[in-house]
C-alpha positions as CSV (number, residue, x, y, z in Angstrom):
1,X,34.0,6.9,-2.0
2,X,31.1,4.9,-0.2
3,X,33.1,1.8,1.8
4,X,31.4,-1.9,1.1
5,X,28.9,-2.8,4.1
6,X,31.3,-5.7,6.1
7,X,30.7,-9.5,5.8
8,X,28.2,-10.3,8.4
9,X,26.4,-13.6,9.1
10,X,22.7,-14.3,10.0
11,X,21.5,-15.6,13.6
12,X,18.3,-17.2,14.7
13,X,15.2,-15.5,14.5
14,X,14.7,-12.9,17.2
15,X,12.2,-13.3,19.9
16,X,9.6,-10.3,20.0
17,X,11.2,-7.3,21.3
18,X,14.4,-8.4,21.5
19,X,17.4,-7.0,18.6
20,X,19.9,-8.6,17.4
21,X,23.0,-6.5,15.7
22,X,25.2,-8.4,13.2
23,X,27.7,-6.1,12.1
24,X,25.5,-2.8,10.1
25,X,22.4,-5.0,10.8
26,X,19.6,-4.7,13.2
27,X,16.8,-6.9,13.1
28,X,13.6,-6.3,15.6
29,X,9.9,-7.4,15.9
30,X,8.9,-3.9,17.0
31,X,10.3,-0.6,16.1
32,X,11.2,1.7,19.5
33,X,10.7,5.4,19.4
34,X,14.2,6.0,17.8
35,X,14.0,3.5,15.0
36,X,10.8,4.7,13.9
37,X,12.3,7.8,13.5
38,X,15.2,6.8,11.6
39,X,12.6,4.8,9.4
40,X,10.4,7.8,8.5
41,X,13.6,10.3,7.9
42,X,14.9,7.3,5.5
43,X,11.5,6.9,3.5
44,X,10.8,10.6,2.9
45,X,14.5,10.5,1.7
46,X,13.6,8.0,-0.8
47,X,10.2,9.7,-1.6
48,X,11.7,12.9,-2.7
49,X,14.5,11.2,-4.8
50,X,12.1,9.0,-6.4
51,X,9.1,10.8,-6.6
52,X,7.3,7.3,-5.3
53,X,6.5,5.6,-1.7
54,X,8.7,2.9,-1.3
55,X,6.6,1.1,1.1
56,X,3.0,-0.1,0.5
57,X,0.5,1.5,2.5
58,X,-0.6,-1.5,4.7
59,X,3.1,-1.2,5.4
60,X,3.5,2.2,6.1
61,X,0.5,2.1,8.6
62,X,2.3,-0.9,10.4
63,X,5.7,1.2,10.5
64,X,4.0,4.1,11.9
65,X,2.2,2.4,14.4
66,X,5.3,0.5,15.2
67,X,4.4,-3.2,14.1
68,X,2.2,-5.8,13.8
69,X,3.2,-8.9,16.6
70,X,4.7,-11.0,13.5
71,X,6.2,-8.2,11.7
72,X,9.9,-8.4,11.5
73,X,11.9,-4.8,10.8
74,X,15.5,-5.1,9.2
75,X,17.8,-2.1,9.6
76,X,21.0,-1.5,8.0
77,X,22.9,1.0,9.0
78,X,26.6,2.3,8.1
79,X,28.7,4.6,10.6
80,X,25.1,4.9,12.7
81,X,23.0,6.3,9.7
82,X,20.0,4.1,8.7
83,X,20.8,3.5,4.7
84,X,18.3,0.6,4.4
85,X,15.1,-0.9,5.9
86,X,13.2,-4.0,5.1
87,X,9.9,-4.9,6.4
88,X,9.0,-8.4,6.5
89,X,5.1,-9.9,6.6
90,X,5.2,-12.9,8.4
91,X,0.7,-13.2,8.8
92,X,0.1,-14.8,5.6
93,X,0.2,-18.2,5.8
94,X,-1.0,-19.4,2.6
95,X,0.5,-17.4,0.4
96,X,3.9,-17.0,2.6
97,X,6.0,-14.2,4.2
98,X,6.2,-10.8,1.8
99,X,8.4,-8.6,2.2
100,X,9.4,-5.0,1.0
101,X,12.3,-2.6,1.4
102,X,14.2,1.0,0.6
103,X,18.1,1.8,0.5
104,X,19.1,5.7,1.0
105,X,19.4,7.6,-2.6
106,X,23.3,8.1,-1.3
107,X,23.8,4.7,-0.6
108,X,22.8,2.5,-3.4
109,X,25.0,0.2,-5.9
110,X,26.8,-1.0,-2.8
111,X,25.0,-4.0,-1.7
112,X,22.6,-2.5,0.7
113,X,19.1,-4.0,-1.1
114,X,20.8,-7.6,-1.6
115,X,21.7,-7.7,1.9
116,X,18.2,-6.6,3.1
117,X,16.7,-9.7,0.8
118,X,19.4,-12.2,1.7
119,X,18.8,-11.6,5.1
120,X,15.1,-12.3,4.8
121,X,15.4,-15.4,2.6
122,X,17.8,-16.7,5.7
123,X,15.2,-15.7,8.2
124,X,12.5,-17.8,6.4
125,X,14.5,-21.1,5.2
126,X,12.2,-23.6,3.2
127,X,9.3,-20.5,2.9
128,X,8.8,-18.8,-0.8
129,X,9.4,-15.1,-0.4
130,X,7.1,-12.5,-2.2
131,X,8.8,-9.2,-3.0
132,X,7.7,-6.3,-3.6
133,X,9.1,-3.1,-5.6
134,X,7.2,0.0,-6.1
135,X,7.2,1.8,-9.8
136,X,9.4,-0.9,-11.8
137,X,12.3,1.0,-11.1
138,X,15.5,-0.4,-13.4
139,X,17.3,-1.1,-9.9
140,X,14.7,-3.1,-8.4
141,X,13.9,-5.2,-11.4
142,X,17.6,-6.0,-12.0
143,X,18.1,-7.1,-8.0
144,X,15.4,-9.0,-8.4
145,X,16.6,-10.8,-11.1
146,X,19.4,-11.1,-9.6
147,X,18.5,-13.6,-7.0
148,X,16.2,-15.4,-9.3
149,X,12.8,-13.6,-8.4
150,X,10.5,-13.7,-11.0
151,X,7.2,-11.9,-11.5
152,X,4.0,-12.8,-9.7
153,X,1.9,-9.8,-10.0
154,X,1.4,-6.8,-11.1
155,X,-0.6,-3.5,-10.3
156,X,-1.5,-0.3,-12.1
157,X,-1.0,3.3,-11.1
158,X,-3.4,5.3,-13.0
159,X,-4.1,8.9,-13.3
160,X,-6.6,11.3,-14.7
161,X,-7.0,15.1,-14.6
162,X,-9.8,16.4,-12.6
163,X,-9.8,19.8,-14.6
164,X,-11.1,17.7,-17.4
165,X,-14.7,16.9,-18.0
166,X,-17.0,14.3,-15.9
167,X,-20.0,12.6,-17.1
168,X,-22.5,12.8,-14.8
169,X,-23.4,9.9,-12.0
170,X,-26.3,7.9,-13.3
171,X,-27.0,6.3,-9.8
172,X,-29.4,3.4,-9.7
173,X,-33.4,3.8,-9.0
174,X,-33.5,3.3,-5.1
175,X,-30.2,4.8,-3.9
176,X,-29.1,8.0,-1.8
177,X,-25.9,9.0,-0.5
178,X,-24.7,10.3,2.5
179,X,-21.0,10.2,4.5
180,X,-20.0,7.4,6.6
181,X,-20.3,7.8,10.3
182,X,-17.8,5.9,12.5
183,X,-20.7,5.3,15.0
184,X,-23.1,3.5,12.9
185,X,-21.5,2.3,10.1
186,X,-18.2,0.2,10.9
187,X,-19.6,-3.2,11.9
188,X,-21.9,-3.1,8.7
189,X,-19.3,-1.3,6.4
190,X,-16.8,-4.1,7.1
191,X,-19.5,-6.9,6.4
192,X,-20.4,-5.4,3.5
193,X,-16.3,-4.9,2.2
194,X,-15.6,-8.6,2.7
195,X,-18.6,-9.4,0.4
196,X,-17.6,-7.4,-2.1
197,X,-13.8,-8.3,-2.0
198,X,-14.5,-12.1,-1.2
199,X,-11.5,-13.2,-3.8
200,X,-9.1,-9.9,-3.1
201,X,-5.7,-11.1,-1.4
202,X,-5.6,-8.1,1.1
203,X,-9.1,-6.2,0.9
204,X,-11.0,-8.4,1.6
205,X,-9.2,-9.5,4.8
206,X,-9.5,-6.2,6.5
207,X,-10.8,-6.6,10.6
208,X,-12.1,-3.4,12.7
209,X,-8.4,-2.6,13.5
210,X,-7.5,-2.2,10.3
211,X,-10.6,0.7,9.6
212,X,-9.9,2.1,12.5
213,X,-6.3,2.2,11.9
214,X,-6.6,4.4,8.8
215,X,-9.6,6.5,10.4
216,X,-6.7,7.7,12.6
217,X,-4.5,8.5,9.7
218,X,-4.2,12.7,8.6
219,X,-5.8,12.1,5.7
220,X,-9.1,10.4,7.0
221,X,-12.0,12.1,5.9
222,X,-15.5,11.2,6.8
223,X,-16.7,13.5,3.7
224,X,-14.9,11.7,1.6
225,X,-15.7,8.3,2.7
226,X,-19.0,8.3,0.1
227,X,-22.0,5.7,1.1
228,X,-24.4,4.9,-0.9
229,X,-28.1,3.2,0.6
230,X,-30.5,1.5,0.0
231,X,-33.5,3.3,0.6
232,X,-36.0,0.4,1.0
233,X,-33.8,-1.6,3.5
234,X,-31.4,1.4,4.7
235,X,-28.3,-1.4,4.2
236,X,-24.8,0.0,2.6
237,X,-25.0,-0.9,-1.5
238,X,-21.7,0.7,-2.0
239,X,-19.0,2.8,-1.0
240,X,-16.6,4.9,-2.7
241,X,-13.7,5.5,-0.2
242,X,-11.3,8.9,-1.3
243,X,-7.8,9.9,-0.3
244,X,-6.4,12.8,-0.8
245,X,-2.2,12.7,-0.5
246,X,-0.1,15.7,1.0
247,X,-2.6,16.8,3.7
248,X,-1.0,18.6,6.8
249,X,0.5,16.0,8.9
250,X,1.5,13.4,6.5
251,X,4.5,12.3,5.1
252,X,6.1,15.0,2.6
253,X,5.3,14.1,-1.0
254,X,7.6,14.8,-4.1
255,X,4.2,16.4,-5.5
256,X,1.5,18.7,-5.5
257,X,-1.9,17.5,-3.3
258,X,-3.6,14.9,-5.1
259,X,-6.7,12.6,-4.9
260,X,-7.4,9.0,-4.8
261,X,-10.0,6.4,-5.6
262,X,-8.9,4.5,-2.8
263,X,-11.7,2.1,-2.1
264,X,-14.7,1.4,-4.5
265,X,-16.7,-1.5,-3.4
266,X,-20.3,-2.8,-4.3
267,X,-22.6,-5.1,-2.4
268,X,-23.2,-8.5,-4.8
269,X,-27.0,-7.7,-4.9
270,X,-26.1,-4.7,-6.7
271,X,-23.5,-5.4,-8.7
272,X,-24.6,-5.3,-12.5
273,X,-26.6,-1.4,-12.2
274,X,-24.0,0.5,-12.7
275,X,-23.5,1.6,-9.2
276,X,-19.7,1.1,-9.5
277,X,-19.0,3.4,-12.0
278,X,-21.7,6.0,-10.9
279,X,-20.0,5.9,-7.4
280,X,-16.6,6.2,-8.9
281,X,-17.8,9.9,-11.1
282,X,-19.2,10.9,-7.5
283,X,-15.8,10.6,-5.9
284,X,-14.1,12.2,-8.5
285,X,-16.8,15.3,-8.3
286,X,-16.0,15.2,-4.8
287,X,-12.1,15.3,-4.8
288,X,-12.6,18.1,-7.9
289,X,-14.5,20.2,-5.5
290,X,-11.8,19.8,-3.1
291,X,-9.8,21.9,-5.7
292,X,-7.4,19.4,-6.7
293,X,-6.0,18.7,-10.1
294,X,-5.2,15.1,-10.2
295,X,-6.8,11.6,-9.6
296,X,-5.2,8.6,-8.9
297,X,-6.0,4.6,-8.2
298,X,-4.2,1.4,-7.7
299,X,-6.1,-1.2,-10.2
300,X,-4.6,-5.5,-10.8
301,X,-3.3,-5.3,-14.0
302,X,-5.3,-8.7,-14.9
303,X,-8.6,-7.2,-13.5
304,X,-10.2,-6.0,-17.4
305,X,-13.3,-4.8,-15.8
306,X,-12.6,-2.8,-13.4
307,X,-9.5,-1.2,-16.3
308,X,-11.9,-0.6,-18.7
309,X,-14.3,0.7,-16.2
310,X,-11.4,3.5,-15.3
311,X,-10.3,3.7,-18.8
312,X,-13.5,5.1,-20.0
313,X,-13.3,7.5,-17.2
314,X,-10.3,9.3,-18.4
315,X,-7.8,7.1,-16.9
316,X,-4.3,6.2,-17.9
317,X,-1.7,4.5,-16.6
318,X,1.0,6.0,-14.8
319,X,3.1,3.6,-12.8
320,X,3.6,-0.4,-12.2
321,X,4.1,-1.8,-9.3
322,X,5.5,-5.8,-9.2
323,X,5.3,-8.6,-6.8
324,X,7.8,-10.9,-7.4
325,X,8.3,-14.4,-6.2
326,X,11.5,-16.5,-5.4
327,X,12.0,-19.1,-8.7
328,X,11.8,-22.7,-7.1
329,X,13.9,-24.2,-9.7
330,X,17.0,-22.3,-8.1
């Protein structure tokens, strides 16, 4: 039988670099070789007993690349196996720290996720923690009620078949397409995503580091990164940005291939002609001709537009992922 994890008591905050060990806990502002190690074997454990990421992917890019300079890593470990990891996002000072985590398939029930979050809250005293928990799994939602988390927001997996029919793109008068290319189109690509995502909470935050950061990933693809331009001007309109999960070199997935709408975005001055939604069918076309099966996309469950938008396309929803946030009146 699986021991309880021992009584252990928070410290200050650590300084950058430095670890502090507590009993089974170890928390860091950068993740060394070894512990970036550990954390990957732990969230591909996790992935194939779930069938789901644990980790969002601006956090899984962050692990990978071993931390951003306000990140703070928690690692639990019992006997000297990892059997938990939190990650904690310190850079958002308006909305406050979030935080996410995943506790080894053979170790749950034993305390391991409420330590994690504790440990957090203690690390941010008088700060609102957001949580977040990936598919609305029964575990998750009954920790977080738990500790008196309630829900903030919530997100839509959705899915559609690529083997079934698409309508075909009716792009707007003035428009061609062709593939990005890293040497002329960052700068003006970036611009043109913070215009579009003015009002997003992460999107439309996004710096050069954080393109470049996923133009490094596996499954980067300049092919499927889908401009479209304005003939008369030559500016970006739109984009439609695909994703295609379980190329060579990423993380093992508890699934076949599949494709993603990752990133649709439409300059202002053209929102309203339909580019959105021809741009979407022309990613999908795309991905199809890939020979996958599947689509997928991440969609705010409170954004009706863009739902409807995906609905009509054949798209249903599959998963829910929640934010939650800390009840002040506890």
């Amino acid at each position: 039988m699986t021991q309880p994890l021992p009584l252990w008591t928070p410290r200050l905050k650590p300084a950058r670099r430095t670890l502090e060990l507590v009993s089974d806990l170890e928390v860091t502002s950068h993740l060394g070789v070894v512990e970036n190690e550990e954390v990957v074997e732990l969230i591909e454990r996790v992935m194939h007993a779930d069938g789901l990421h644990p980790l969002s992917e601006h956090v899984w890019l962050h692990v990978r690349h071993g931390g951003d300079s306000r990140d703070q890593h928690f690692l639990m470990r019992r006997e000297g196996i990892l059997v938990g990891y939190a990650h904690l996002d310190n850079t958002d000072e308006v909305a406050g720290p979030s935080a996410e985590l995943a506790v080894h398939p053979q170790h749950r029930r034993t305390g391991i996720g409420r330590a994690l979050v504790q440990s957090m809250l203690d690390q941010i005293p008088n700060q609102q923690l957001r949580l977040w928990a990936h598919g609305k799994q029964p575990a998750a939602i009954a920790l977080a009620r738990s500790m008196n988390f309630i829900d903030r927001r919530v997100l839509w997996q959705m899915r559609r078949s690529l083997r079934a029919p698409l309508s075909q793109p009716n792009l707007a008068a003035g428009i061609t397409l062709r593939s990005f290319n890293p040497e002329l189109d960052m700068d003006s690509w970036l611009a043109l995503n913070r215009r579009a995502f003015v009002d997003h909470p992460e999107q439309g935050g996004w710096q050069l580091t954080d393109l470049q950061r996923r133009m490094q990933e596996p499954w980067f693809s300049t092919e499927g990164f889908i401009l479209a331009i304005a003939k008369a001007t030559g500016d970006i309109a739109g984009f439609h940005w695909t994703k295609v999960h379980g190329v060579t070199g990423h993380a093992s997935h508890a699934h076949e291939d599949i494709g993603e709408v990752y990133v649709v975005g439409v300059d202002p001055a053209w929102q309203g002609t339909g580019l959105g939604r021809a741009l979407t069918i022309v990613g999908l076309q795309y991905l199809r001709n890939l020979g996958l099966g599947q689509a997928m996309l991440y969609v705010d469950a409170t954004n009706d537009p863009a739902i409807s938008l995906y609905t009509s396309l054949g798209f249903t929803r599959w998963e829910t992922d929640v934010l939650y946030l800390l009840d002040a009146r506890h």
